[in-house]
C-alpha positions as CSV (number, residue, x, y, z in Angstrom):
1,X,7.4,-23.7,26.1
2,X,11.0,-23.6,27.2
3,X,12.9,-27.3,27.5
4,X,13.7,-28.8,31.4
5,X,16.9,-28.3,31.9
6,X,19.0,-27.2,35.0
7,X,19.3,-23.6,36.4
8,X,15.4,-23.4,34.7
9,X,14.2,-22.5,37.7
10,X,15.8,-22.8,41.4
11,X,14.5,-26.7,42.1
12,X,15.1,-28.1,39.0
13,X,18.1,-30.2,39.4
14,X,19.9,-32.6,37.3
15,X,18.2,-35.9,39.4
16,X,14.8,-34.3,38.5
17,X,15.5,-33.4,35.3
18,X,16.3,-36.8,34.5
19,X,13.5,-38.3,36.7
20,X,11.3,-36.5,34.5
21,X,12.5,-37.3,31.3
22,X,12.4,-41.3,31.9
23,X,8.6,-40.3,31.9
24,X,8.5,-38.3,28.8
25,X,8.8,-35.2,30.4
26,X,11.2,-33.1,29.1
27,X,9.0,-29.5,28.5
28,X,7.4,-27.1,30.6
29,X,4.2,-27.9,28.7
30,X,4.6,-31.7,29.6
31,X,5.2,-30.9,32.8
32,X,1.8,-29.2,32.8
33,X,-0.4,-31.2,31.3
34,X,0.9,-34.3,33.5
35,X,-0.7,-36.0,36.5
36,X,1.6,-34.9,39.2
37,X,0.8,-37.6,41.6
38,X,1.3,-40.2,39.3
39,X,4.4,-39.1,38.6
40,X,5.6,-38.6,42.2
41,X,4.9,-42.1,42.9
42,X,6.9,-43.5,39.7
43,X,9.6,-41.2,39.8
44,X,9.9,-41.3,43.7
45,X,9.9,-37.3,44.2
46,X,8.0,-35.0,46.5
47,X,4.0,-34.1,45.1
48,X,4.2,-30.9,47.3
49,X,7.9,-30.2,45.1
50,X,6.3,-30.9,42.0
51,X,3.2,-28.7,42.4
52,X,5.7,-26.3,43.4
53,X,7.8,-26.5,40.5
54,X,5.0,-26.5,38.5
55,X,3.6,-23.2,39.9
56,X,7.0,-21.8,39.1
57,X,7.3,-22.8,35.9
58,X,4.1,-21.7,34.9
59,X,4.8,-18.2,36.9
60,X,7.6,-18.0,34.3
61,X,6.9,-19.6,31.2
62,X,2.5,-18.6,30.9
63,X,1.1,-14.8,30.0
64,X,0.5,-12.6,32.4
65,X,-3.6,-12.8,32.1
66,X,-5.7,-9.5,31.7
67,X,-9.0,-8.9,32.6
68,X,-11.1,-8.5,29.1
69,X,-13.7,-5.8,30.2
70,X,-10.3,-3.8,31.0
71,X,-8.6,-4.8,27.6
72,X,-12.0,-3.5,26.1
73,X,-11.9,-0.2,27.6
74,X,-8.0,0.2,26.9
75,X,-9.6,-0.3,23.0
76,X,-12.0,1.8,23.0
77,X,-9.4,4.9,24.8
78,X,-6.7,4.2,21.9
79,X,-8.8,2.9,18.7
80,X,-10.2,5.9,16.3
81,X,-11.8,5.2,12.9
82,X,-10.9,7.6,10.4
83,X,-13.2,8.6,7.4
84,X,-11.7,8.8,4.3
85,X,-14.1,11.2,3.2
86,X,-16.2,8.8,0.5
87,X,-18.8,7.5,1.8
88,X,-19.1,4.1,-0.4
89,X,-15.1,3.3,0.7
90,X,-16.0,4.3,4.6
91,X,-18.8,1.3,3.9
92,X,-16.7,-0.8,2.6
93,X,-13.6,-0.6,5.3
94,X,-16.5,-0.5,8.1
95,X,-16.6,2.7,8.5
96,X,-13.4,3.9,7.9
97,X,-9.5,3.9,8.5
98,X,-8.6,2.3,12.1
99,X,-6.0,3.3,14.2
100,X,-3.3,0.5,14.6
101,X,-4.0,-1.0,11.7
102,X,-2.3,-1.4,8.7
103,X,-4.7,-0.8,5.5
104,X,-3.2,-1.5,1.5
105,X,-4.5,0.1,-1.4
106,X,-3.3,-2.1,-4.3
107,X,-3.9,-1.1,-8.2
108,X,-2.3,-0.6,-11.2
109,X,-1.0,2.5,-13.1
110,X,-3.4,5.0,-13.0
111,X,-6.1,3.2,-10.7
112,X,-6.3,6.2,-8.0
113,X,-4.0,4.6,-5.4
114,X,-2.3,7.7,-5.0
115,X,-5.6,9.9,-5.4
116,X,-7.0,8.1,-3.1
117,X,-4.4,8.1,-0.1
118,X,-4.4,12.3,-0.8
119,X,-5.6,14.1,2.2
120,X,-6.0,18.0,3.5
121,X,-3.3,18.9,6.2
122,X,-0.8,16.7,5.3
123,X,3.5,16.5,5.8
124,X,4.8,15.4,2.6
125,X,8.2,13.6,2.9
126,X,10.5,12.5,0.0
127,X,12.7,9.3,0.6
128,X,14.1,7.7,-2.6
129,X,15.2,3.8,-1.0
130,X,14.6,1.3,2.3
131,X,17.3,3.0,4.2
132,X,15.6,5.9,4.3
133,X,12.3,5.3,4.5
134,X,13.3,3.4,7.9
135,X,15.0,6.3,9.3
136,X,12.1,8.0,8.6
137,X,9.9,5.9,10.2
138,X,12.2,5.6,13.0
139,X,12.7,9.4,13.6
140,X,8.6,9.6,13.1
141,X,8.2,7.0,15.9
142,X,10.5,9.0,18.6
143,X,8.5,12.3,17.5
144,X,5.3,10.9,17.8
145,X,6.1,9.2,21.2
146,X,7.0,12.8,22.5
147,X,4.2,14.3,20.9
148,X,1.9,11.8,23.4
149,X,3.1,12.9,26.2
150,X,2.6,16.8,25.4
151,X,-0.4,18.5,24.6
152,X,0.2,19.1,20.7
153,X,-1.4,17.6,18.3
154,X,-0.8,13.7,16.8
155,X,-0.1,12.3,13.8
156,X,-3.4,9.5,13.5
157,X,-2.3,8.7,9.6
158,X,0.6,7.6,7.9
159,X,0.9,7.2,4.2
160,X,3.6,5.6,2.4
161,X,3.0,5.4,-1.2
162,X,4.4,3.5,-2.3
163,X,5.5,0.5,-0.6
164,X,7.2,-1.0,-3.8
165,X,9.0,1.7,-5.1
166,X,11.2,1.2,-2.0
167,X,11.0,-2.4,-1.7
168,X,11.5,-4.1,-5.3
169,X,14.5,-3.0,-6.2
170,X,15.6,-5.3,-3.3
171,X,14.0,-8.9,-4.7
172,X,15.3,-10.8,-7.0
173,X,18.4,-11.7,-8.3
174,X,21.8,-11.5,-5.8
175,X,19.9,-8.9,-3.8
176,X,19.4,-11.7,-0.5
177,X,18.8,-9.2,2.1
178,X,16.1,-7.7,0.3
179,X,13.5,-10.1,1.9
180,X,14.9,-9.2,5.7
181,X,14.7,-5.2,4.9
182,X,11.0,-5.6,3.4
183,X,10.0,-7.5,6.5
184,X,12.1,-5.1,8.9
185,X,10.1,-2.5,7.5
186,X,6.6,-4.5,7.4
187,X,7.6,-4.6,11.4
188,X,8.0,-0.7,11.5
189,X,4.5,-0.2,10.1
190,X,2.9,-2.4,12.1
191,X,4.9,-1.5,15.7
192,X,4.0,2.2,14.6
193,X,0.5,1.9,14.1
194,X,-0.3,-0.9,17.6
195,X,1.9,1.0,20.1
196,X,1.3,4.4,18.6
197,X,-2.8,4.1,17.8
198,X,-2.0,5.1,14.3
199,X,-3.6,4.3,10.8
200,X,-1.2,3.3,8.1
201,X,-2.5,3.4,4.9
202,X,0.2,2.0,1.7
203,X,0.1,1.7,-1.8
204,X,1.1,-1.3,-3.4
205,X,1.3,-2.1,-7.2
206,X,0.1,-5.4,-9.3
207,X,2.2,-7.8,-10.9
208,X,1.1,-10.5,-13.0
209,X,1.6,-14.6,-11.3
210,X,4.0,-16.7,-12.8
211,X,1.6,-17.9,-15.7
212,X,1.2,-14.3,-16.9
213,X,-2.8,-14.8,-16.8
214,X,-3.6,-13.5,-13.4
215,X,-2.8,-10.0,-11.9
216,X,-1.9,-10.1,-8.1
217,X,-0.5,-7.7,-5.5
218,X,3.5,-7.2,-5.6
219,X,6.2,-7.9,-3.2
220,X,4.8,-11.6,-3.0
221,X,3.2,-14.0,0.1
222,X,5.3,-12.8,2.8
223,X,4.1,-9.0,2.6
224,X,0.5,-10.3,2.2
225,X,0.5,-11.1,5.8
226,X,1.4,-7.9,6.5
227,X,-1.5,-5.4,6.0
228,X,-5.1,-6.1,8.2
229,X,-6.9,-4.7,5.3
230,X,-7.0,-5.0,1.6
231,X,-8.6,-3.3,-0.9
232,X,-8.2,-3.2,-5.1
233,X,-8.4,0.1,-7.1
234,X,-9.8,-1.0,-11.0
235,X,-10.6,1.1,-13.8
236,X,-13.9,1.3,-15.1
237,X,-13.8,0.1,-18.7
238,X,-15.9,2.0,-21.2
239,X,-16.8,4.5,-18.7
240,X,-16.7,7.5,-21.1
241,X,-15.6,10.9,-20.3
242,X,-18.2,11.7,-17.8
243,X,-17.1,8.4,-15.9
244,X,-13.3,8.9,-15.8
245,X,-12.3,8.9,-12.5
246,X,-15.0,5.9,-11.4
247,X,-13.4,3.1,-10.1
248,X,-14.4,-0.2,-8.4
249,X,-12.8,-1.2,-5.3
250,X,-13.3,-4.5,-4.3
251,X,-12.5,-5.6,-0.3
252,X,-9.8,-8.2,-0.3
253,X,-9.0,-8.7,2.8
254,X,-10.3,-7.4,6.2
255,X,-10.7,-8.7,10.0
256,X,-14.4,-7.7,9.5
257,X,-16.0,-7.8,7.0
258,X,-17.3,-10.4,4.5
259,X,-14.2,-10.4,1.1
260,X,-15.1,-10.0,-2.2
261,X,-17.1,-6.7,-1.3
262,X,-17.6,-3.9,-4.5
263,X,-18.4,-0.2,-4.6
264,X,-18.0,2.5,-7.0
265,X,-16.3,5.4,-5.6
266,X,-15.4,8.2,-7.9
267,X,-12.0,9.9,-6.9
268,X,-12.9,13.2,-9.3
269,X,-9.9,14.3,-11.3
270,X,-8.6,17.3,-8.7
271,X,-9.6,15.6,-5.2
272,X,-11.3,12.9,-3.9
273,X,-15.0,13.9,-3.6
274,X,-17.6,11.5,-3.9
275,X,-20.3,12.3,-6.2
276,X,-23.0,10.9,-4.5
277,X,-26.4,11.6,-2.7
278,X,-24.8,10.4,0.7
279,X,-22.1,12.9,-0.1
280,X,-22.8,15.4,-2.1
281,X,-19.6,17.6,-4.0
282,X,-18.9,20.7,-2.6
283,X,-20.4,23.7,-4.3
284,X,-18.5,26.7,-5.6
């Protein structure tokens, strides 16, 4: 909380303020967690101006507190979980794609990633750099807010694929505002899907660490804060031409369920059906 310091609040003059601080009390927070009649008798002031100053500062300074069966309902109105259409993945992500979220795909070349983002009725958009892509985003943001307040149709997913393409040239080397534009755009994502209720799903590559033994997502530790959800795309090895497009995702992060989680989905080699008993191929 916010230093005590005069003009904070309309009785917080300088004599308090110094009053306070021969006691140690110099923030809102100490001024909160202190006994306010012991320190009306040592610093001569008024109890009944203290609790008073107290309730003000606290007025200003604390969060506005919301009743949790209504912050529960407000969830329940503006969260949807999307199906990605394969079953094993839905089980994984528990049960699907949420709304405000921000869910990565990571995997190398040829693991799916973009397969596996692909969906019926969708808006493609090509953007070639940052600057675009957060005009984009931008523009998509205004559009979307008008679209809430009409009766057509919302966007509920957002796919940006990929994430790295757009970011990496940026890192490294003399490029110093890269790191600001990858988090500027990191905020963009995540403002989209909370105030919007929308899913963002990106794809992110691998990169090997720094000892050249280990393969890890790209753009580095700061973007790994950035998605809710992880999950890695891998290649079956030795899966033989009937087993092509079977890969293993593993769960690597999630705010619900257990990591380290595997299925098998199989992606097909013109869409993303799921050959499976829970969800059978579509005949033709």
């Amino acid at each position: 909380m916010g230093v005590l310091r005069v003009g904070l609040c309309p009785g917080l003059t300088e004599e308090t303020v110094q009053l306070l601080k021969g006691q140690r009390i110099k923030t809102v927070a100490d001024l909160a967690a202190a006994n306010l009649e012991e320190v009306a008798q040592k610093c001569g002031l008024s109890y009944k101006g203290l609790v008073a100053l107290r309730r003000v500062l606290l007025a200003q300074f604390s969060a506005f507190p919301l009743n949790g069966a209504d912050l529960y309902e407000e969830l329940k109105t503006s969260t949807a979980i999307l199906s990605t259409g394969i079953g094993s993945l839905d089980k994984l992500l528990d049960p699907g794609l949420y709304t405000g979220e921000v869910t990565e795909i990571v995997g190398g070349p040829g693991s799916g990633k973009t397969q596996a983002g692909a969906l019926q009725r969708i808006q493609v958009v090509h953007v070639f750099d940052i600057f675009q892509m957060l005009d984009l985003l931008q523009d998509l943001r205004g559009t979307m807010a008008q679209q809430a307040t009409s009766s057509s149709g919302t966007v509920k997913v957002v796919i940006v694929d990929s994430v790295t393409a757009v970011v990496a040239p940026l890192l490294g080397g003399q490029q110093r505002e890269g790191l600001a534009l990858m988090m500027q755009l990191a905020r963009e994502l995540k403002t989209l899907a909370r105030d919007l209720a929308v899913a963002v799903v990106v794809t992110n590559h691998l990169t090997r660490d720094r000892d050249g033994r280990r393969f890890k997502p790209a753009l580095g530790r700061s973007w790994s804060f950035v998605p809710s959800t992880r999950i890695l795309l891998d290649v079956i090895k030795g899966a033989g031409t009937l087993g092509r497009g079977q890969r293993t995702v593993c769960l690597t992060k999630s705010p619900r369920q257990p990591t380290g989680l595997q299925e098998v989905i199989d992606i097909g080699t013109l869409g993303t059906e799921e050959q499976s008993p829970e969800l059978p191929a579509k005949q033709t």
